[in-house]
C-alpha positions as CSV (number, residue, x, y, z in Angstrom):
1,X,-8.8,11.6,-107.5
2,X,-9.5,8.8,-104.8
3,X,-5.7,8.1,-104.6
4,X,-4.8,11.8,-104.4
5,X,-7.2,12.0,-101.6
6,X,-6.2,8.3,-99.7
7,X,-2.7,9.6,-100.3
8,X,-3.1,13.0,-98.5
9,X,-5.0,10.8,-95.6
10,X,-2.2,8.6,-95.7
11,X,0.5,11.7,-95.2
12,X,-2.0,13.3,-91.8
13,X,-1.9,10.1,-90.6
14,X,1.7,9.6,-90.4
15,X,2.0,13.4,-89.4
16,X,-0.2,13.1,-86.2
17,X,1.3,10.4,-84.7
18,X,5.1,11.8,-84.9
19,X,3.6,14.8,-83.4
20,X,2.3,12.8,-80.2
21,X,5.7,10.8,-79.7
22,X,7.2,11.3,-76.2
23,X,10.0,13.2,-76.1
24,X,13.2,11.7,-74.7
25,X,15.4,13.9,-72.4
26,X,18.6,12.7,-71.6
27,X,20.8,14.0,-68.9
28,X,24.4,13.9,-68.3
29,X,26.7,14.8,-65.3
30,X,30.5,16.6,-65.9
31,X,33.2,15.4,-66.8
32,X,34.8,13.9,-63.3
33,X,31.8,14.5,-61.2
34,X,32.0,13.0,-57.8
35,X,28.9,12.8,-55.0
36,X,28.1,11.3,-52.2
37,X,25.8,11.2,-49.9
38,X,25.1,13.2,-47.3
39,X,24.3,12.4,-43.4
40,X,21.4,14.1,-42.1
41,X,22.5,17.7,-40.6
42,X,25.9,17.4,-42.6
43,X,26.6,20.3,-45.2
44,X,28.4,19.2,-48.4
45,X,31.5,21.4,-49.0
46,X,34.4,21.6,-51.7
47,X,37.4,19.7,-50.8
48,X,40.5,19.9,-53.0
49,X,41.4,21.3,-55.8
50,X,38.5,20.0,-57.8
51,X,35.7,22.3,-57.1
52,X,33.1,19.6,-58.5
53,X,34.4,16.9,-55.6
54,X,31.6,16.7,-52.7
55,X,32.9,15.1,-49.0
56,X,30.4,14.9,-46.5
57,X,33.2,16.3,-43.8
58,X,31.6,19.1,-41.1
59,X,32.8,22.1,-40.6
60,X,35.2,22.5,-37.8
61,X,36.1,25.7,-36.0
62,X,39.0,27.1,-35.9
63,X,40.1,26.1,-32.4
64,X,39.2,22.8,-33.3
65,X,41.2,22.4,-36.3
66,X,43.9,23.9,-34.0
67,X,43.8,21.1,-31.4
68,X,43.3,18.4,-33.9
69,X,46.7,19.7,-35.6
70,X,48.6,19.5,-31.7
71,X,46.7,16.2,-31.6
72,X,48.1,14.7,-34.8
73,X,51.6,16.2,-34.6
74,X,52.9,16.6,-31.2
75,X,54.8,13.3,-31.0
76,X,56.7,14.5,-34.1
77,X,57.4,17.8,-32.5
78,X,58.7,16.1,-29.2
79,X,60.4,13.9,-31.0
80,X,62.0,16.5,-32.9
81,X,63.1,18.1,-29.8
82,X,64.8,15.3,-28.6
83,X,66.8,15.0,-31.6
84,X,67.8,18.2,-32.4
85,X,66.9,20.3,-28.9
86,X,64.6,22.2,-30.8
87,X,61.5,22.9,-28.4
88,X,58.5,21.0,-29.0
89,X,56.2,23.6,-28.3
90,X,58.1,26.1,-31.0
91,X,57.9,23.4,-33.6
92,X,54.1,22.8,-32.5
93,X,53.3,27.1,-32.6
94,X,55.0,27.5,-36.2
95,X,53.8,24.9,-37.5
96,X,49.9,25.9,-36.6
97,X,51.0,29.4,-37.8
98,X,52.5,28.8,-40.8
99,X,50.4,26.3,-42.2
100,X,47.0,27.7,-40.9
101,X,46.8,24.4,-38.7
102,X,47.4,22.1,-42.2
103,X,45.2,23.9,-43.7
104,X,47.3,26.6,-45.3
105,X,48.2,26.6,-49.2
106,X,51.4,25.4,-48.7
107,X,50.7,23.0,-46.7
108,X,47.8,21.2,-48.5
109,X,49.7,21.6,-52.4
110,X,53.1,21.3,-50.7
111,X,53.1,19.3,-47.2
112,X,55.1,22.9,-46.1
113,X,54.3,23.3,-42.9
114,X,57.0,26.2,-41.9
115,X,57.1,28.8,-45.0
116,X,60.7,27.7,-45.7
117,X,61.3,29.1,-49.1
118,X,64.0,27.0,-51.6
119,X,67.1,29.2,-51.0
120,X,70.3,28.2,-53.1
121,X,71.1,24.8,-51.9
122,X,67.3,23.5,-52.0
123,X,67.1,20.6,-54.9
124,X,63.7,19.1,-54.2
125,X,59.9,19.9,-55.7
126,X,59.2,23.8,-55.8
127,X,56.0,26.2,-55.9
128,X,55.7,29.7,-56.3
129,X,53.8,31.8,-54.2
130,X,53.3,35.3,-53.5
131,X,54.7,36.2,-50.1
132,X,57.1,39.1,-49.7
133,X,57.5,39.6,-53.3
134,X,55.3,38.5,-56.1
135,X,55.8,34.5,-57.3
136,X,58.4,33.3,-54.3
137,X,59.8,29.9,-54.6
138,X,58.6,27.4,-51.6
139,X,59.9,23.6,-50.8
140,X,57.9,21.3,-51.9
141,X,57.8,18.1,-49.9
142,X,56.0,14.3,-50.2
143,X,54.7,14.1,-47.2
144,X,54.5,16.5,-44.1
145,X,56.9,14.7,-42.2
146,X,59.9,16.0,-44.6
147,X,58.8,19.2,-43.8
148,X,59.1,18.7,-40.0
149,X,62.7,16.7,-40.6
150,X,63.2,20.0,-43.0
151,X,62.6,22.8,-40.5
152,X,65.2,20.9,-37.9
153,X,68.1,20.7,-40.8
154,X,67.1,24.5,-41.9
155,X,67.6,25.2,-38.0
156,X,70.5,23.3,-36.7
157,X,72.2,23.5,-40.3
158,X,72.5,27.3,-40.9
159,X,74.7,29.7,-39.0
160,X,72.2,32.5,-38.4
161,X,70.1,30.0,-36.2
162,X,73.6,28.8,-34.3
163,X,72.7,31.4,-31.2
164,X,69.4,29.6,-30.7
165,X,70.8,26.5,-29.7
166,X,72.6,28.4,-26.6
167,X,69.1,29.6,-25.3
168,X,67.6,27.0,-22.4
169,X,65.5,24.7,-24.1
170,X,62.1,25.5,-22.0
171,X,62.3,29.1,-22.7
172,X,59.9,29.4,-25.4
173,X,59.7,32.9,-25.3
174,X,63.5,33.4,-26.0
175,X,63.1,31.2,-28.7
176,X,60.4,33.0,-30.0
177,X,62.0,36.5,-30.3
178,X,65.3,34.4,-31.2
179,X,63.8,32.8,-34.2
180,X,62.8,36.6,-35.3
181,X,65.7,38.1,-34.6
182,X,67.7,35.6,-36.9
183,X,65.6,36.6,-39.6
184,X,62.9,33.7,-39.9
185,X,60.8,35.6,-40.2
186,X,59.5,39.7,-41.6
187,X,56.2,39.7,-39.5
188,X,57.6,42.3,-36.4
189,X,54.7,40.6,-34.6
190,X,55.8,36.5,-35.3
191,X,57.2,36.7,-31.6
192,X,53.7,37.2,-30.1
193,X,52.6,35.4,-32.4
194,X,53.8,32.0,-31.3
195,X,53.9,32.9,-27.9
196,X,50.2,33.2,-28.0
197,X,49.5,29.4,-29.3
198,X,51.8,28.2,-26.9
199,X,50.4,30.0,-24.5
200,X,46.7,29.1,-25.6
201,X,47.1,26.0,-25.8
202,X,49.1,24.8,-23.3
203,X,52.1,23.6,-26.0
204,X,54.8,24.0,-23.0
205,X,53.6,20.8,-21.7
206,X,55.4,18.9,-24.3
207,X,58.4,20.5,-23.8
208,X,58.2,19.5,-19.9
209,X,57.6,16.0,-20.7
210,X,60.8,15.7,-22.8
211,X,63.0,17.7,-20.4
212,X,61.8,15.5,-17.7
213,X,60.5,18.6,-15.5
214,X,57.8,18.2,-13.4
215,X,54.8,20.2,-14.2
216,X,53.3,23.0,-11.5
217,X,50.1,21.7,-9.6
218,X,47.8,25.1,-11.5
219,X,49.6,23.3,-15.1
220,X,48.6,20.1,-14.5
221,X,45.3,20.5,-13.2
222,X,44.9,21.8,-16.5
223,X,46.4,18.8,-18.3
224,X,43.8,17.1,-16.6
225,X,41.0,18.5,-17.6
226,X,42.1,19.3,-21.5
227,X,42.1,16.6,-24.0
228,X,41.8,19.0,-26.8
229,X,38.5,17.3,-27.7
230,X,39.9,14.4,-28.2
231,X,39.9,11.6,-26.0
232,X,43.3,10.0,-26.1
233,X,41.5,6.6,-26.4
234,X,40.0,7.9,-29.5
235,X,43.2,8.1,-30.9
236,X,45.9,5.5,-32.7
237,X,49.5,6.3,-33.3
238,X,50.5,5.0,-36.6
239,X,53.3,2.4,-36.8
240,X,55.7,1.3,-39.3
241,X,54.0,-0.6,-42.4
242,X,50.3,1.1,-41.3
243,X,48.2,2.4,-44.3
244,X,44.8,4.6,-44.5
245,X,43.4,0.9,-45.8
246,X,45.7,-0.8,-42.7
247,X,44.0,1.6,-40.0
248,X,40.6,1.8,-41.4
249,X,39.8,-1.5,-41.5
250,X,41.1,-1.6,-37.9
251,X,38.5,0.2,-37.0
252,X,35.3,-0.4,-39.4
253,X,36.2,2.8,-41.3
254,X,35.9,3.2,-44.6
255,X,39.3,5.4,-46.3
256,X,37.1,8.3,-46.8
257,X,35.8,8.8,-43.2
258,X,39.2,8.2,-41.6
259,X,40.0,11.2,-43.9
260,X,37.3,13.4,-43.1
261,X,37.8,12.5,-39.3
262,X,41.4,13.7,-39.7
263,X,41.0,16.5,-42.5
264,X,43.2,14.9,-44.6
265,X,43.6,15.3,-48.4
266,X,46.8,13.0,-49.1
267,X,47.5,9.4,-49.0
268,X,50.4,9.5,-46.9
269,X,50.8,8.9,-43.2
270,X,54.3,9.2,-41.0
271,X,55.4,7.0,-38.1
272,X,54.5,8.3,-34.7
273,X,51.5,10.8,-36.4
274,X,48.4,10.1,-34.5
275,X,44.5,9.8,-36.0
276,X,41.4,10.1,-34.7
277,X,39.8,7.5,-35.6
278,X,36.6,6.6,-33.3
């Protein structure tokens, strides 16, 4: 009987004290998961196609994205014109418009920053997007510079654009009705359109500095007195052999806030693009 009992004493014991045992929770974050820290007054927002990545970037109006896309792409554009007597400020207005300032679709899963759509002789990358008609195929490019060098070949290579080319070069609204009227394209109000941003924002100025033309007294006052938030000194033109790592350490930035400085999602810069970077 005594054993029965020291045995059942024996069994409470044990009992008790596996009942008063901590219990351990353990927790684990996704698969992927990225964070990082926020700076005080900064809202974390989505950036990407992975909805669990968290960049400390603000939130920039629309305007601003708008200047900051002149600011990074207007020596391609005069470039451009130069080349191929395409008019900066019509490279600079379709570009914003199609590609939603970089911001677009195509442009951030594509580097399309015109809407040109594969066509027959097109061998590169493709997507497929519904525009006109449901699942259209769109160019795909590495980097948005192909895309600019793209739009000047679609241009100057096909024979429906040919009757641009014998407009004047600082007519920008000519061009603009001319690009509609060869069928770029179906929007009867893409004309206005791109007048409007050129008109906006003052893109007729880069046209003038290619052509050589001196700018009126009311157009340069202007000049003056817009930098397109941006103070030039604030900005660096990339050069041949320059990398995000190249240009960031220039300037005691880390990769990530050159990126979030610039809005940009890929790894590839092009000669003659131009950063913010202070």
């Amino acid at each position: 009987m005594l054993k029965k009992i020291f045995l059942l004493l024996l069994i409470g014991t044990i009992i008790g004290c596996g009942s008063s045992k901590p219990v351990i929770v353990t927790t684990k974050q996704p698969v992927n998961w990225k964070y990082s820290k926020t700076k005080q007054n900064d809202k974390p927002v989505t950036s990407g196609s992975n909805s669990n990545t968290i960049t400390t970037s603000k939130t920039m109006t629309t305007n601003e994205l708008i200047k900051a896309y002149i600011a990074q792409y207007s020596s391609v554009a005069m470039g451009n014109m130069k080349t191929y007597g395409i008019p900066a400020s019509i490279i600079l207005a379709q570009g914003i418009l199609e590609s939603g300032a970089g911001k677009g679709d195509l442009a951030l899963t594509a580097n399309n920053h015109f809407g040109i759509k594969c066509h027959n002789d097109w061998t590169g990358g493709k997507v497929y997007k519904d525009d006109d008609s449901l699942q259209e195929c769109f160019r795909k490019y590495n980097q948005a510079s192909e895309s600019y060098q793209d739009h000047a070949m679609v241009l100057t290579g096909k024979k429906r654009y040919s009757s641009l080319f014998t407009l004047p070069k600082g007519d920008y609204k000519a061009w603009a009705k001319g690009l509609k009227d060869a069928g770029y394209a179906t929007d009867p109000k893409y004309p206005e359109k791109l007048i409007s941003y050129i008109e906006s924002y003052n893109l007729g100025q880069y046209d003038a500095k290619v052509l050589g033309k001196e700018i009126a007294k009311e157009e340069a006052k202007v000049l003056l007195n817009d930098n397109f938030n941006v103070d030039q000194a604030s900005l660096y033109e990339i050069q041949k052999g320059d990398t995000f790592y190249s240009v960031s350490r220039k300037f005691n930035l880390t990769v990530d806030e050159l990126k979030q400085k610039n809005n940009l999602t890929e790894n590839t810069l092009s000669i003659g693009q131009k950063l913010i970077v202070k």
